[in-house]
C-alpha positions in Angstrom: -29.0 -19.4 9.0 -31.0 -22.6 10.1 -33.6 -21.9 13.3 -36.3 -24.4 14.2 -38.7 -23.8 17.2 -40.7 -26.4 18.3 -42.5 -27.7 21.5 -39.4 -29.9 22.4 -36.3 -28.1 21.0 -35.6 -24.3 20.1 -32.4 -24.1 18.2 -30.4 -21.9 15.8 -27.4 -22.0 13.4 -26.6 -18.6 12.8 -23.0 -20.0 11.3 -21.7 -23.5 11.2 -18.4 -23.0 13.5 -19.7 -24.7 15.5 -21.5 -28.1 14.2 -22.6 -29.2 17.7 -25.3 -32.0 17.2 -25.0 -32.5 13.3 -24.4 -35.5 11.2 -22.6 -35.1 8.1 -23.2 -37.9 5.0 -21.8 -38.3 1.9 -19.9 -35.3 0.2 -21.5 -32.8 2.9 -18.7 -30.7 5.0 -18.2 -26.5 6.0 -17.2 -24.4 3.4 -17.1 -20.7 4.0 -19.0 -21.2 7.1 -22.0 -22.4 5.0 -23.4 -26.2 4.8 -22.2 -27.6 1.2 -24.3 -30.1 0.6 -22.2 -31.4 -2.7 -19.3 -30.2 -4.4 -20.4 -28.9 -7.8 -19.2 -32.1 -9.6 -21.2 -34.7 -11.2 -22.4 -37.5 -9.3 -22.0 -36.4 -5.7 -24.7 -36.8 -2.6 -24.9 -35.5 0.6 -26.9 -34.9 3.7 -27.2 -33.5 7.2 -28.6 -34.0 9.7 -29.7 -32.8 12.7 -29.0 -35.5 16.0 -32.0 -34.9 18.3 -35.1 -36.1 17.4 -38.2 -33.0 17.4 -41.6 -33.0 17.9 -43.2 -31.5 14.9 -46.6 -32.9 15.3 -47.5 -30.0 16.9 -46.0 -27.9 13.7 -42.9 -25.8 13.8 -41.2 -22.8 12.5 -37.9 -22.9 10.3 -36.1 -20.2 8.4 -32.8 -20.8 6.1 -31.1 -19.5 3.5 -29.4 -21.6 0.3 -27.6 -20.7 -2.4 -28.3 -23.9 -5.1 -25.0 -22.8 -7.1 -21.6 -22.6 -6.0 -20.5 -19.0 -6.9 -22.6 -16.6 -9.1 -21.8 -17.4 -12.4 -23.6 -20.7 -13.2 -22.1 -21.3 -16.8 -18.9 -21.4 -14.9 -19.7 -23.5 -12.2 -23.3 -25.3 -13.0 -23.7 -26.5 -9.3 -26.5 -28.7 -8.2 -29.1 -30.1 -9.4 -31.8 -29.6 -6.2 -32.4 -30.2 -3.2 -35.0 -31.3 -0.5 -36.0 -30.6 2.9 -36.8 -33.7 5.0 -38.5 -34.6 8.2 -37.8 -38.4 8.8 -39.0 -40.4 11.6 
């Protein structure tokens, strides 16, 4: 789940079938109906992004939810390595 309200935009991704307004880079896609980010395999990047520039001087609210591995046993599948949050001009 991905929801930011802010003075110029109120939006929510309560599943990604529907990717409306989205940029995918790198090794991001859907899987599951959940943002993957990266594969877990060595070496891989990825990003989205969302298309419409926010107002956030004014502060803003966000909740989401992230799983950092790829299934629940991380011996078997190590997954990533971390991940950041950005707000770019």
């Amino acid at each position: 789940i991905l929801a930011i309200n802010s003075v110029q935009a109120d939006f929510t991704y309560s599943n990604f079938f529907n990717t409306t307004n989205l940029s995918f880079n790198g090794n991001s896609t859907v899987f599951n109906n959940a943002l993957r980010v990266t594969p877990a395999l060595e070496s891989q990047r990825g990003a989205v992004w969302y298309n419409t520039k926010q107002i956030v001087t004014t502060g803003f609210d966000t909740t989401f939810q992230y799983n950092v591995f790829g299934n629940t046993t991380p011996s078997v599948d190590p997954g990533a390595d971390g991940f950041v949050f950005v707000l770019q001009n």
